[in-house]
C-alpha positions, -999 to +999 in steps of 0.1 A: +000+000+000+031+021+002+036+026-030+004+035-047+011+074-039+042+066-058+026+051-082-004+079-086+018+104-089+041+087-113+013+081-135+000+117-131+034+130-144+034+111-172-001+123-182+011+154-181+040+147-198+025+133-225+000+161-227+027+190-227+051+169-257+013+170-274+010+204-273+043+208-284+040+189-316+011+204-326+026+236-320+056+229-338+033+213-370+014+247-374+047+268-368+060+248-399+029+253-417+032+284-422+073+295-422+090+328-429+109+328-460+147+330-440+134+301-420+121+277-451+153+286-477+179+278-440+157+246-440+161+240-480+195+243-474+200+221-441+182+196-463+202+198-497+235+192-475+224+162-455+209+145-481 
């Protein structure tokens, strides 16, 4: 019975966890949606070289 505090809150922070990296991507799928032009021709470029 000692651990299921433990436990709770373990599983609580991964919730959360999950939820915030979430966020995140969907944040980061609509910031690439829509780029500035210095941002997408720097990404072009990274691109071209690594492939």
């Amino acid at each position: 019975m000692e651990a299921l505090p433990f436990l709770l809150l373990f599983t609580s922070s991964l919730i959360y966890l999950s939820n915030s990296i979430r966020k995140f991507n969907t944040w980061g799928s609509l910031h690439t949606k829509q780029p500035r032009e210095p941002f997408k021709s720097t990404n072009f470029e990274h691109n071209t070289r690594t492939n």
